[in-house]
C-alpha positions in Angstrom: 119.5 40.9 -9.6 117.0 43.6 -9.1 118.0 44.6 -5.8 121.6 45.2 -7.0 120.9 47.4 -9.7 118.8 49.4 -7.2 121.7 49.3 -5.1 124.2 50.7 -7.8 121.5 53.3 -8.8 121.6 54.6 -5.4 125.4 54.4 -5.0 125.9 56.4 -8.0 123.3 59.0 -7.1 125.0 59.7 -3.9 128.1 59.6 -5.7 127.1 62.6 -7.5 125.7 64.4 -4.4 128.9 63.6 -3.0 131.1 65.8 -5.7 128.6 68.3 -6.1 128.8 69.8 -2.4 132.6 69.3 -2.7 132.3 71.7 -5.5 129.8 74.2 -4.1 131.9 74.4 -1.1 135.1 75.0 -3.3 132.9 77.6 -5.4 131.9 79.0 -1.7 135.0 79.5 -0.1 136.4 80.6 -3.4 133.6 83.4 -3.5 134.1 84.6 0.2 138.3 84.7 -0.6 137.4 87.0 -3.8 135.2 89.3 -1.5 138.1 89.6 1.1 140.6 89.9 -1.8 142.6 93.5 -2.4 145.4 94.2 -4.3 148.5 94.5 -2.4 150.0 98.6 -2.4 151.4 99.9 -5.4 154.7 102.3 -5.4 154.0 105.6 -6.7 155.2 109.2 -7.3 152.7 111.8 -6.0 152.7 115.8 -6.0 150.7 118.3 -4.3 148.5 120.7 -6.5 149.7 124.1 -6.4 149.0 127.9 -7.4 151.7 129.2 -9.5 152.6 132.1 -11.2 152.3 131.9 -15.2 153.2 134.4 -17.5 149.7 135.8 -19.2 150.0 135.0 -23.0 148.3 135.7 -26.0 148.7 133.0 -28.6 148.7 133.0 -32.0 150.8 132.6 -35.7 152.1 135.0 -37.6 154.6 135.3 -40.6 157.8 137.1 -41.3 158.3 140.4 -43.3 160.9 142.2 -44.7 161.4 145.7 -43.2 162.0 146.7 -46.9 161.4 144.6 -49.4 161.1 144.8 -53.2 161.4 143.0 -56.8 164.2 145.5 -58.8 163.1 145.7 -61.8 163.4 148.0 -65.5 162.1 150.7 -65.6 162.4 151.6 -69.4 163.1 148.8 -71.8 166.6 148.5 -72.9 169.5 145.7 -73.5 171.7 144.8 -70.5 175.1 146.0 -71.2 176.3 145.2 -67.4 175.3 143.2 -64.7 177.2 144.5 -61.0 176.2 141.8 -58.1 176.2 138.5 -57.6 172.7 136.5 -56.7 172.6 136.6 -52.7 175.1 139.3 -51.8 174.9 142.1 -49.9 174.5 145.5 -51.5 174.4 148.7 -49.8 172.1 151.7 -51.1 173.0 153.4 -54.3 175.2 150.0 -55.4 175.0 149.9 -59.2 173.2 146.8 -60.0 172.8 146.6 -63.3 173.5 148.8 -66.6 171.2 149.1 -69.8 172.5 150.1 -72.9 172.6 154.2 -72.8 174.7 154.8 -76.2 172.0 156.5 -77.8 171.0 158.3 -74.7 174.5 159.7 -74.3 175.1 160.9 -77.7 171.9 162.6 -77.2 172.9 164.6 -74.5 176.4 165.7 -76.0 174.0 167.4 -78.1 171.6 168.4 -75.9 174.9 169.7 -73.8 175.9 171.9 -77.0 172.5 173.4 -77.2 172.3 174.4 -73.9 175.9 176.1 -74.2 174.7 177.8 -77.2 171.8 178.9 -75.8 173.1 180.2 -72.8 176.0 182.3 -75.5 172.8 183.6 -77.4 171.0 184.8 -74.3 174.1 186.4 -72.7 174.6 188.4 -76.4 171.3 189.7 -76.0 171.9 191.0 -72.4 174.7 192.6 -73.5 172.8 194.3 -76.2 169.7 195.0 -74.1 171.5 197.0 -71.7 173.0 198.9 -74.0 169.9 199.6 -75.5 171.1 197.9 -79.1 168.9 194.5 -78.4 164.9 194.0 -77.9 163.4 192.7 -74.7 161.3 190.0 -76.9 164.7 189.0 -78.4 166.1 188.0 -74.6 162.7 186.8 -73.8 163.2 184.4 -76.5 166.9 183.4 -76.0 165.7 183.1 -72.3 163.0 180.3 -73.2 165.3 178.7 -75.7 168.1 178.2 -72.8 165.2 176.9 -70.5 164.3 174.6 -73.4 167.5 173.7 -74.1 168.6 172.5 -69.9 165.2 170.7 -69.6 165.8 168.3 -72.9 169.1 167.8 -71.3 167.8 167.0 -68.3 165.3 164.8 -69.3 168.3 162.5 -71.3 170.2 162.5 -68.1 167.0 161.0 -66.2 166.9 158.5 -69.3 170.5 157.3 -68.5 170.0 157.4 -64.8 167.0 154.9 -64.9 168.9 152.9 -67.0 171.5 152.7 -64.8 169.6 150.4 -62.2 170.9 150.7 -58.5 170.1 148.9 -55.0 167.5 151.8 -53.5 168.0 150.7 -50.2 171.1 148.4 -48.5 170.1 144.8 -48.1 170.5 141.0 -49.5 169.9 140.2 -52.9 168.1 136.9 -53.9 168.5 134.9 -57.5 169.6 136.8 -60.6 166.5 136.8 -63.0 168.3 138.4 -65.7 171.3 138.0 -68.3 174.0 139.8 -70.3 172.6 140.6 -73.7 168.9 140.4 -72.5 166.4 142.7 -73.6 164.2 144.0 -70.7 161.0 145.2 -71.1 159.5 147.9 -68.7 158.5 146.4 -65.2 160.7 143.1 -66.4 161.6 141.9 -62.7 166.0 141.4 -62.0 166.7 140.9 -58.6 164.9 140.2 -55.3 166.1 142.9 -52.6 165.2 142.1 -48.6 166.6 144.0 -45.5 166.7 141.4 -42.9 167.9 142.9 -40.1 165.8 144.0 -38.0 162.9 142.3 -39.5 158.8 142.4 -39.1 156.4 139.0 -37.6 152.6 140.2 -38.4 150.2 138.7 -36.9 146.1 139.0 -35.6 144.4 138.8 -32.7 140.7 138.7 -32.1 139.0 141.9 -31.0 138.5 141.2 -27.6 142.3 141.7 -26.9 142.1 145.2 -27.8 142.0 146.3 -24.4 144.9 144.2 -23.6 147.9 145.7 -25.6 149.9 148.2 -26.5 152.9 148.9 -28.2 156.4 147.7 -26.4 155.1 144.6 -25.4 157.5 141.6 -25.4 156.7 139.0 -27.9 158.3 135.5 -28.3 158.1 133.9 -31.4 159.1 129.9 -32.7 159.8 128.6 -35.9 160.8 125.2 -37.2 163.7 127.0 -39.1 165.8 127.8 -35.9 166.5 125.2 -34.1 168.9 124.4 -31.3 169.7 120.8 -29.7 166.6 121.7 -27.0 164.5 122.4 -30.4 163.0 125.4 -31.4 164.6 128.6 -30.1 162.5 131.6 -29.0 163.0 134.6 -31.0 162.2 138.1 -29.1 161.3 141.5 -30.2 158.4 144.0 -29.4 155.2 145.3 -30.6 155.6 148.4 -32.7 152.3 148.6 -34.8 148.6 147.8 -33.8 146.5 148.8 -37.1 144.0 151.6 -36.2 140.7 149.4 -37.5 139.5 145.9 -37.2 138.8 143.3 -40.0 135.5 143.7 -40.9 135.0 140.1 -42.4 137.1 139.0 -39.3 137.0 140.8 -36.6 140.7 140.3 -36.1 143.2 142.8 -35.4 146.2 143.0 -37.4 149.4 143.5 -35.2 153.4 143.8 -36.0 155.9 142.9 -34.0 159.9 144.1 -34.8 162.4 141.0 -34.0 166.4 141.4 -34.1 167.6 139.2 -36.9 171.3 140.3 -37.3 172.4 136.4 -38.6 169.6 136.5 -41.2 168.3 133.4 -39.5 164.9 133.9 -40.4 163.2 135.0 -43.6 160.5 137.0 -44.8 157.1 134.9 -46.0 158.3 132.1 -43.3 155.1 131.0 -40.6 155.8 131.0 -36.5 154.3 130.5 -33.8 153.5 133.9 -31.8 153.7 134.7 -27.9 152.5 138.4 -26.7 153.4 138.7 -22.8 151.1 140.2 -21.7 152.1 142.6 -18.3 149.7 140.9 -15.3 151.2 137.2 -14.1 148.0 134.4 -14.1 147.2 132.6 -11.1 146.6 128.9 -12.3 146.5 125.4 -10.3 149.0 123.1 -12.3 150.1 119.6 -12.3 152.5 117.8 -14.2 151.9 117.0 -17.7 152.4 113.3 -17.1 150.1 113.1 -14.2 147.1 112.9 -16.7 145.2 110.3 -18.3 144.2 111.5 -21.4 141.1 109.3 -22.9 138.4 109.4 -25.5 135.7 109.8 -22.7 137.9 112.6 -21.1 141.0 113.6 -18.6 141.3 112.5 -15.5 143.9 112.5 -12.6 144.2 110.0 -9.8 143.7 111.5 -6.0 145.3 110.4 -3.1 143.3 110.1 -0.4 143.7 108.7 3.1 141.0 106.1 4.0 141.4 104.1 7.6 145.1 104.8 7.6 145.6 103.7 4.5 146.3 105.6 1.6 144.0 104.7 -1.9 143.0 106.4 -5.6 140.5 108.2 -6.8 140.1 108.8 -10.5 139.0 112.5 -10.8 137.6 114.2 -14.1 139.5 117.4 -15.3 139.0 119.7 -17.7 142.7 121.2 -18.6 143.8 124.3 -20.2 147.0 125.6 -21.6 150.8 124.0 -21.0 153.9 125.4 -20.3 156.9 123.3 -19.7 156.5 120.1 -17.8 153.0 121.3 -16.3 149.6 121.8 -17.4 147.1 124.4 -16.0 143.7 122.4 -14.4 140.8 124.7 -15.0 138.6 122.7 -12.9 138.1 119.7 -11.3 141.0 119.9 -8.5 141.9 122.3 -5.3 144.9 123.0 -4.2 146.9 121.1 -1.5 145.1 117.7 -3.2 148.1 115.3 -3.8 148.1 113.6 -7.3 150.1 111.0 -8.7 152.6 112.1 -11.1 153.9 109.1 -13.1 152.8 105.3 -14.2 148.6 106.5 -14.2 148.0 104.4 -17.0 148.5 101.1 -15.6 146.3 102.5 -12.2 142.6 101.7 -10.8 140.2 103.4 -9.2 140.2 102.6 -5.2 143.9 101.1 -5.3 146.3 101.0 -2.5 149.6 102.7 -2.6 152.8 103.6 -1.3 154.2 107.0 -1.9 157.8 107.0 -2.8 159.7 110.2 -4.5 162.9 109.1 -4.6 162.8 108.3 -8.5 160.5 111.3 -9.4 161.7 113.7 -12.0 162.1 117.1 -11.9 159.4 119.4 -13.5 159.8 122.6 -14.5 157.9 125.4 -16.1 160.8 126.2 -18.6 162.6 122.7 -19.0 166.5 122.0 -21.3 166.5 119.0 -21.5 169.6 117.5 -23.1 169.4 115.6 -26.4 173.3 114.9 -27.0 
């Protein structure tokens, strides 16, 4: 009895032994297949880094002014008697916009018109009469200053009645009517927005350092989110006509104007863009496409080609980028040119990988892309 349990002791034991080096050798020869394991090649779409050509840009924002623009408003308190436009018309200079009430004013100068006619009678009687030695010189001295007198009140009702006649002083489109028949207007009281829109000013500032850097004629390209084509914003173009003569002192900015053709009245003044000066030298930059970066909290990287034994792997490589323009971004360090890159799919990619380059499905990048949205 003793001797069997022994027996069954000792088969279990070996029992045990017996699975457990069927298991290490499984673990084993699992370990060494996991040490000879590599991913098979993955298809990708590769580039070379190049040089190009960009144009040199200053960048900034800016917002539109009107060439001319102004509030119309009374100048001497009166009633309206007349209002002449309608709220967002064009008006040409010298239009009659509105009318005050000038009743008393014109009465006035019927009478101020009668005493300048008998003025002028009185001092032509005593002409006569001086040079026929019948009249004194003090007496056509006086008539004289009387008739001046007399023009000068005159004159001064006419300029009464002509500011209450209220007219457009330059040609341009009118905003809301702020006024009504019948209203009172006090002096200053605003009636009508006036805005020349064509051409039409972008200002803008720049930092001091760019000084050196412009000058008047330069081509600027300006965006705004208010025209818009199917591609999206459209550039708007015009040149630099003003670069103010001093430097903010708070700042150090340098205010700058632009002129823009605006002949549709597309853009308004007060509205925001985005500026563009073109500068006249080209930059040399080393680009790749936009969508051959990995962009991460812990930085931007690319992933290298590079040909190892005859076979072609990656190489994640740390970037630091700078501006964009199109499809591309420029690489400010961290590649050289004639390395090849991977241009699409880099987010599902690892370090060391095997690939296959194939192009056949690659899309086109350009530096100034249409793409079509219908």
């Amino acid at each position: 009895m003793k001797k069997a349990v022994i027996l069954s002791i000792l088969g279990i034991i070996v029992l045990i032994a017996l699975l457990a080096g069927i298991k290490a050798l499984q673990i084993n020869t699992m370990i060494e297949a996991g040490k000879n394991f590599s991913f098979p090649p993955v298809t990708v779409t590769a580039t070379q880094v190049v040089e190009q050509s960009w144009e040199a840009e200053l960048h900034t924002v800016g917002a539109f002014a009107a060439v001319e623009g102004v509030t119309v408003s009374a100048d001497l308190a009166g009633k309206v008697v007349g209002i002449s436009f309608e709220s967002g018309t064009y008006s040409e200079a010298g239009d009659v916009l509105l009318q005050q009430d000038i009743s008393i004013e014109q009465a006035q100068l019927r009478e101020a018109e009668a005493s300048v006619e008998l003025a002028r009678l009185e001092l032509d009687r005593s002409r006569r009469l001086l040079s026929s030695s019948a009249g004194s010189q003090a007496t056509f001295d006086t008539n004289n200053a009387a008739l001046q007198e007399a023009i000068a009140r005159a004159d001064s009702i006419r300029a009464t009645i002509q500011k209450k006649t209220i007219q457009a002083p330059f040609s341009g489109r009118l905003g809301i009517r702020q006024v009504n028949l019948g209203q009172s207007l006090k002096e200053g009281d605003p009636i009508v927005s006036l805005q020349t829109l064509d051409p039409i000013y972008i200002n803008f500032v720049l930092p001091q350092r760019h000084y050196a850097s412009l000058q008047t004629g330069m081509q600027i390209r300006a965006y705004t989110d208010a025209v818009v084509d199917q591609t999206g914003a459209q550039a708007l173009f015009g040149n630099v006509t003003t670069i103010n003569p001093e430097v903010d002192t708070s700042t150090r900015n340098l205010a700058v104007q632009a002129t823009l053709p605006n002949p549709d009245g597309s853009v308004l003044p007060g509205m925001s863009a985005s500026v563009s000066v073109i500068l006249p030298a080209p930059e040399a930059v080393l680009a790749v496409p936009v969508t051959a970066v990995l962009n991460a909290s812990y930085g931007d990287s690319v992933f290298i080609i590079e040909d190892q034994n005859g076979a072609r792997t990656l190489r994640q490589q740390f970037i630091r980028l700078g501006r964009s323009v199109g499809d591309y971004v420029a690489v400010q360090s961290g590649l050289e040119p004639g390395q090849m890159v991977v241009t699409t799919g880099v987010f599902k990619l690892i370090n060391g990988q095997a690939v296959v380059i194939d192009n056949t499905l690659q899309p086109e990048f350009e530096l100034q892309p249409t793409p079509d949205n219908r």
